[in-house]
C-alpha positions as MATLAB code, in Angstrom:
seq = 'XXXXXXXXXXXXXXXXXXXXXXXXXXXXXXXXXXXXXXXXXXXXXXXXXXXXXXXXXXXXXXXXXXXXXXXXXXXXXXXXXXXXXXXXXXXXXXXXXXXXXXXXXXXXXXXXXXXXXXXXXXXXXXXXXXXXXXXXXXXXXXXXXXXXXXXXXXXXXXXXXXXXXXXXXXXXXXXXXXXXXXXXXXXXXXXXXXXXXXXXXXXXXXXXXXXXXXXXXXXXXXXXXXXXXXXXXXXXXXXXXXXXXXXXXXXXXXXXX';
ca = [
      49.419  146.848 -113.355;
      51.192  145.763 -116.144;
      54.040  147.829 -118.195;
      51.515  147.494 -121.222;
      48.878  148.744 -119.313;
      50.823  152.030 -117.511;
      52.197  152.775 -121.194;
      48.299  152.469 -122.624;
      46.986  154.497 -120.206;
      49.664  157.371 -120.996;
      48.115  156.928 -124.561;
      44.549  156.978 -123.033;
      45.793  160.178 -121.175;
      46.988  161.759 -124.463;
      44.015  160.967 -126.669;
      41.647  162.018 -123.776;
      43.194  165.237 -123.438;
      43.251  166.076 -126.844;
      39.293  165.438 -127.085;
      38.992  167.905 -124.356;
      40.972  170.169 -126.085;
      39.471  170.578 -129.324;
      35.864  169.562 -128.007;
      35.718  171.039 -125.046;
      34.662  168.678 -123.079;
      35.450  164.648 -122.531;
      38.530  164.084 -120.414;
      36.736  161.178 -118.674;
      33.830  160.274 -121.233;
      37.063  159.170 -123.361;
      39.362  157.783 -121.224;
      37.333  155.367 -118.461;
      35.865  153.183 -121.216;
      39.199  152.914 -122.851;
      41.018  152.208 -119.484;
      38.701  149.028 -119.308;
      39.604  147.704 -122.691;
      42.966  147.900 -121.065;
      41.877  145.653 -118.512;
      41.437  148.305 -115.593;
      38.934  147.630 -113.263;
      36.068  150.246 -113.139;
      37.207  151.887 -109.946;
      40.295  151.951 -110.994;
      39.905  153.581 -114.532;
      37.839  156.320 -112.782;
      40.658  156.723 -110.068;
      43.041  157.332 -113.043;
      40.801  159.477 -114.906;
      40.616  161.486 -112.015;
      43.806  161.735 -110.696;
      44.861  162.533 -114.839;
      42.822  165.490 -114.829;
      43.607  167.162 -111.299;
      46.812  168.861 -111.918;
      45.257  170.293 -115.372;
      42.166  171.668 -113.476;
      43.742  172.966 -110.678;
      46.193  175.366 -113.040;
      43.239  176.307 -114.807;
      41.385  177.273 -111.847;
      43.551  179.332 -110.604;
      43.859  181.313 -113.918;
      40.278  182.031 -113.515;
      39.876  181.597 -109.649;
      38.395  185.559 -109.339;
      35.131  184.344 -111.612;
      34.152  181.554 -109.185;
      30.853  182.123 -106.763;
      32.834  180.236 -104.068;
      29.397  179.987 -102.069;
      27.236  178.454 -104.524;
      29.920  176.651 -105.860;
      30.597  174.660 -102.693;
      26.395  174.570 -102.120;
      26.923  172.437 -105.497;
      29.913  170.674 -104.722;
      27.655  169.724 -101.303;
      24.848  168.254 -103.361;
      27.284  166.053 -105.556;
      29.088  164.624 -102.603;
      25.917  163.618 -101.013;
      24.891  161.741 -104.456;
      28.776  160.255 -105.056;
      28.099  157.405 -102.383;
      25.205  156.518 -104.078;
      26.493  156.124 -107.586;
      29.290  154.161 -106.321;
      26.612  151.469 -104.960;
      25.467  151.247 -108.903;
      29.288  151.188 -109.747;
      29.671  147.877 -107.332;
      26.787  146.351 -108.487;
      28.067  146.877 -112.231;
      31.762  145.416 -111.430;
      30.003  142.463 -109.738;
      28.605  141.539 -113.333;
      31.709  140.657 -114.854;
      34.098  143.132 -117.189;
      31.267  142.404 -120.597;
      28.806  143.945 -118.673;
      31.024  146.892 -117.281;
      31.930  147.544 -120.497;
      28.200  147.359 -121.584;
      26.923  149.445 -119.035;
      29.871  152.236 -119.369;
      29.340  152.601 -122.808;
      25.578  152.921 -122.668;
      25.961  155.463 -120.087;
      28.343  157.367 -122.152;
      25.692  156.930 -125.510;
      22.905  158.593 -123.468;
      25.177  161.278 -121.831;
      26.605  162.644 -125.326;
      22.691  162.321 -126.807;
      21.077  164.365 -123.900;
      24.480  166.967 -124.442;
      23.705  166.916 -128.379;
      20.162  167.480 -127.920;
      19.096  169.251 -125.038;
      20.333  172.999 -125.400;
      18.906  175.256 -122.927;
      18.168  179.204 -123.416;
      20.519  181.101 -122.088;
      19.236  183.007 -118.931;
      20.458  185.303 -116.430;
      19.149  182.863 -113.174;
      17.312  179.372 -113.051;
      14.805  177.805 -111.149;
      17.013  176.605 -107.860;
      15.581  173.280 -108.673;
      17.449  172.954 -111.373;
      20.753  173.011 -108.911;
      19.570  170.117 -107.071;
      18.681  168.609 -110.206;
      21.920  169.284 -111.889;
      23.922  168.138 -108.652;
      22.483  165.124 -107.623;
      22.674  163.780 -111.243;
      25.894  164.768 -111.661;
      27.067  162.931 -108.108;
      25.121  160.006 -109.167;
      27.087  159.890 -112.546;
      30.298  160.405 -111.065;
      30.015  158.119 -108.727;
      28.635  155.093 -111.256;
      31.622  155.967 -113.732;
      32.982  159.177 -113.692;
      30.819  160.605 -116.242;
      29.568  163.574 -113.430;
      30.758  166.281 -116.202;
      27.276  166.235 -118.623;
      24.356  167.612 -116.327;
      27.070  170.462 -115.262;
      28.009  171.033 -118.628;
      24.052  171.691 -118.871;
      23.582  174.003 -116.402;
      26.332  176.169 -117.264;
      24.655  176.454 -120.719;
      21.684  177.494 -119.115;
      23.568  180.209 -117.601;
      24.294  184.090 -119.325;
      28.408  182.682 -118.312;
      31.181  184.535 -120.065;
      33.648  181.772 -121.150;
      35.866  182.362 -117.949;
      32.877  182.434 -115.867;
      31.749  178.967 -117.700;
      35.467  177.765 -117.125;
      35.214  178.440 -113.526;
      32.250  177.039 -113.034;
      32.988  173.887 -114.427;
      36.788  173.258 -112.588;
      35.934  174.078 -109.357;
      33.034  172.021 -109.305;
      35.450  169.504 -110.759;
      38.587  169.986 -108.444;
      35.531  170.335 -105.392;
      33.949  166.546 -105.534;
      37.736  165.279 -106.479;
      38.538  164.516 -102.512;
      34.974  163.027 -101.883;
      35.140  160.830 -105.226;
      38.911  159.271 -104.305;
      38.149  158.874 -100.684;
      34.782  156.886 -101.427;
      36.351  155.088 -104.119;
      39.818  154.030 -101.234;
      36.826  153.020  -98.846;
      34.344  151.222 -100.993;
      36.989  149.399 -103.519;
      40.246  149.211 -101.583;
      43.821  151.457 -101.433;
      44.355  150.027 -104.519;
      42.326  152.751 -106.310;
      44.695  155.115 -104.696;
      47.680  154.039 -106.758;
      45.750  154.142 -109.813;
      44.774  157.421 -108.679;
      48.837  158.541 -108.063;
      49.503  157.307 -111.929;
      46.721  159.284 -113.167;
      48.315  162.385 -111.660;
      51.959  160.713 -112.610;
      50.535  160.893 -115.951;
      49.918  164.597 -116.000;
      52.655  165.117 -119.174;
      50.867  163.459 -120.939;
      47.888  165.653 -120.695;
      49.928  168.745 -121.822;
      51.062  166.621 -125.210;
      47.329  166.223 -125.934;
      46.747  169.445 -125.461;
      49.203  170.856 -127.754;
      48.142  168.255 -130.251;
      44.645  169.443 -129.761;
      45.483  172.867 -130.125;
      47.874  172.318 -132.872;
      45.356  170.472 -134.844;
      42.627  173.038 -133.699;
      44.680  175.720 -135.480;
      44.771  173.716 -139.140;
      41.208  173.264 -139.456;
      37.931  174.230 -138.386;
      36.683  174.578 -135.002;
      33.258  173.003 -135.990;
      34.832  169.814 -137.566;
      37.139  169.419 -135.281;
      34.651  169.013 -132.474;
      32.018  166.714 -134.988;
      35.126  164.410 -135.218;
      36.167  164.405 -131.899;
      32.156  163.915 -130.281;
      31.801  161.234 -133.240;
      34.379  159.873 -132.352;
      33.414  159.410 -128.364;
      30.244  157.680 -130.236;
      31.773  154.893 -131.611;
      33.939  154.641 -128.059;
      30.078  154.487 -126.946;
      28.694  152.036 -129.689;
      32.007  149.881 -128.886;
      30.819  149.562 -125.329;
      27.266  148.836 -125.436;
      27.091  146.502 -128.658;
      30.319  145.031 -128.377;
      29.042  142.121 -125.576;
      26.076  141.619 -127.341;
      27.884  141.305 -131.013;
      30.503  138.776 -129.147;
      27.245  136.582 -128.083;
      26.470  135.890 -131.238;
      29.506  135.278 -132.874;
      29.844  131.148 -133.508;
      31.728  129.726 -130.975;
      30.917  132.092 -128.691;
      29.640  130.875 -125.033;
];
């Protein structure tokens, strides 16, 4: 790794934070396709992203560690690790096509994850179908595993839920700080100990994730909630568009080829 790229990823780590912050969500939806523009390999962005994130979810699990259903929760966790491996044969077959098409494939996986969030908003019920935990799961460990983008079909079922917001919250991290020792140890065996000093500067990087926070919730204070979050998810789009057009705009540019 170069100095330029440690110093962009603190700036990844900032900006992805602050998303998360003021949208809620997007800690990794933000930062993995960005890490590649720096010139990360895919494992290695997600290894960051994941490692960025730990230290942040593990205080704020324990703030709310009394609403987590440590049963199901692991019964989750258990169906995500079994789908991680599988992902990360997608994520292999993706770095094998060369860093245009990783960048292609990221940011059409990110498009479809922030359309399916945007559109599909299920009533909010008491108890669903246990289907729909094998469901949510196994798409989730698929996700994670292809490009750390696991967080969307959890995000999902927790919606479906009757959750308070600390019950959502726990939820959420512990099914987060759960698949965190499957994802890094499939990710050292599949791509290399590489990944696992990628994943040490993610965690390295952890400051950085408190000054996006503050930003976030400094900036969250000044305006609206609502337009806060339309700028920040519109602006995870174009992150998206970036991704998925940007090989096929370069194609056709003269000289191109």
């Amino acid at each position: 790794m170069s100095l330029e790229q440690v110093l962009g990823a603190a700036l990844v780590v900032v900006g992805g934070s602050f998303v998360q912050t003021i949208a809620g969500f997007g800690m990794g939806l933000f930062s993995v396709p960005l890490l590649i523009y720096l010139g990360f390999p895919l494992a290695n962005a997600v290894a960051l992203s994941v490692g960025a994130g730990l230290v942040q979810l593990l205080i704020g699990l324990r703030s709310v560690r009394h609403e987590v259903n440590w049963p199901d929760a692991f019964g989750m966790a258990v169906i995500q690790a079994l789908t991680v491996p599988v992902g990360m044969l997608g994520m292999q077959l993706l770095s094998d096509a060369g860093p245009a098409r990783v960048k292609q494939g990221v940011g059409v996986l990110l498009f479809v994850a922030l359309g399916v969030r945007q559109l599909w908003r299920p009533a909010p019920r008491d108890t669903v179908a246990p289907v729909w935990k094998v469901v949510a799961g196994s798409v989730s460990g698929l996700l994670s595993g292809l490009a750390g983008m696991g967080g969307p079909p959890l995000v999902l079922y927790a919606l479906a839920h009757r959750f308070s917001v600390d019950r959502y919250r726990a939820f959420l991290w512990s099914q987060f700080v759960l698949v965190v020792p499957v994802m890094v140890t499939t990710l050292a065996l599949r791509f290399g100990a590489e990944v696992l000093l990628t994943f040490g500067l993610g965690v390295a990087l952890t400051p950085c994730l408190w000054l996006g926070a503050r930003l976030g919730m400094r900036v969250s204070a000044r305006f609206e909630v609502a337009t806060v979050q339309r700028i920040a998810v519109g602006l995870l789009y174009v992150i998206a568009l970036s991704g998925a057009l940007g090989p096929l705009l370069a194609e056709r540019l003269p000289g191109a080829g």
